[in-house]
C-alpha positions as CSV (number, residue, x, y, z in Angstrom):
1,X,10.9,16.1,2.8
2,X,13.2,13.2,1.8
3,X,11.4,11.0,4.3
4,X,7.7,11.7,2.1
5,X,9.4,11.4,-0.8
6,X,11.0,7.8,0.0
7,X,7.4,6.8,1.6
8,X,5.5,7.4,-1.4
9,X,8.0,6.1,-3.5
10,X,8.3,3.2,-1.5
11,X,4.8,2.5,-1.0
12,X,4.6,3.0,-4.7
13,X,7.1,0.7,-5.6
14,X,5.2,-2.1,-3.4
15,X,1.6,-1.3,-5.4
16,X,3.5,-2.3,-8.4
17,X,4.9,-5.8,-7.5
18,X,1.6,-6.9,-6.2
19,X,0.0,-8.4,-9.7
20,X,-3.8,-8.8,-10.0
21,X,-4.9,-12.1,-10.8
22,X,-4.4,-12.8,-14.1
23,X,-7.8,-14.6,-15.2
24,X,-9.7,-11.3,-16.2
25,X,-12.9,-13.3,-15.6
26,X,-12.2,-13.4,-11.7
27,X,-12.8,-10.4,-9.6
28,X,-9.7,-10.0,-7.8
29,X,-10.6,-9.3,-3.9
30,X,-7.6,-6.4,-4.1
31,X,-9.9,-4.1,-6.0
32,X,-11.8,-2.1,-3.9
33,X,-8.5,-2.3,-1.1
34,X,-6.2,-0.7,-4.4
35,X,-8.9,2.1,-4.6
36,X,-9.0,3.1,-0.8
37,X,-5.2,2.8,-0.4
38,X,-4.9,5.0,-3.7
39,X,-7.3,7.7,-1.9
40,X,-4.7,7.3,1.2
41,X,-1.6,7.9,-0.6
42,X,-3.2,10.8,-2.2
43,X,-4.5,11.9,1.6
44,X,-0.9,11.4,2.8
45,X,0.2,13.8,0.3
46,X,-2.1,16.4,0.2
47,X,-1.7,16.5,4.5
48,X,1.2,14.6,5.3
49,X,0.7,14.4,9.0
50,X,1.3,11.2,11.5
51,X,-2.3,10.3,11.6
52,X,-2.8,10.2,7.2
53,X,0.7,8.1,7.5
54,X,-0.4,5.4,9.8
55,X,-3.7,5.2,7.2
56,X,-1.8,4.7,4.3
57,X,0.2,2.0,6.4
58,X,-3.1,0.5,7.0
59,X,-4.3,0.9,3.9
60,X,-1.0,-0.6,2.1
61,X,-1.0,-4.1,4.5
62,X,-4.9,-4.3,4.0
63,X,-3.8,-4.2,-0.1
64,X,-1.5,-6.6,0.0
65,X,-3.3,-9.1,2.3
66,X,-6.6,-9.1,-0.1
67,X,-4.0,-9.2,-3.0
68,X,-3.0,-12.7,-1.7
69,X,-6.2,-13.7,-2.7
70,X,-5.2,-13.6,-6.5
71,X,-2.3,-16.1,-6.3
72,X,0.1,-17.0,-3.9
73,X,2.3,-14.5,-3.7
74,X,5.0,-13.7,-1.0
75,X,4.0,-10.3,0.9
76,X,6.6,-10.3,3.7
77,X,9.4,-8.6,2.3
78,X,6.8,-6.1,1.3
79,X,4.5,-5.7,4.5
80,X,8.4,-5.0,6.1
81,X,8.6,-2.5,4.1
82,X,5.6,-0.9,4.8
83,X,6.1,-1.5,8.7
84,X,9.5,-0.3,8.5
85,X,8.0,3.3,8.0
86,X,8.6,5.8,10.7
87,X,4.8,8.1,10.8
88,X,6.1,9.8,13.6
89,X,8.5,12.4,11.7
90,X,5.1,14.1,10.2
């Protein structure tokens, strides 16, 4: 339970330090990737099996990638993070 509980925090944490691009007339490619790694996280915690944690991986890298798209941001600390998760405790 620790483990989930330092995921989602984790994974939180990392949602937060990627900013969206701050001209509110551009679309920000991040977007629609947020929404579907929202709805993964929620997945994960609802069923928190091996198979929902390697999705919210997924879904957290693919996030961050299109979020580099608003500015130029450095992800690597954060996609460590994210690949430093163990999914095969669930």
């Amino acid at each position: 339970m620790k483990t989930l509980s330092v995921t989602i925090v984790a994974l939180f944490l990392i949602s937060f330090t990627v900013i969206s691009c701050e001209e509110e007339s551009t679309v920000c490619a991040a977007d629609a990737s947020y929404e579907d790694y929202l709805d993964s996280v929620n997945s994960f915690i609802s069923n928190p099996t091996s198979r929902n944690c390697n999705a919210m991986k997924a879904a957290a890298i693919d996030y961050i990638d299109d979020a580099t798209s608003c500015g130029g941001y450095d992800v690597s600390e954060a996609k460590s993070t994210i690949n430093s998760i163990d999914c095969s405790v669930f």
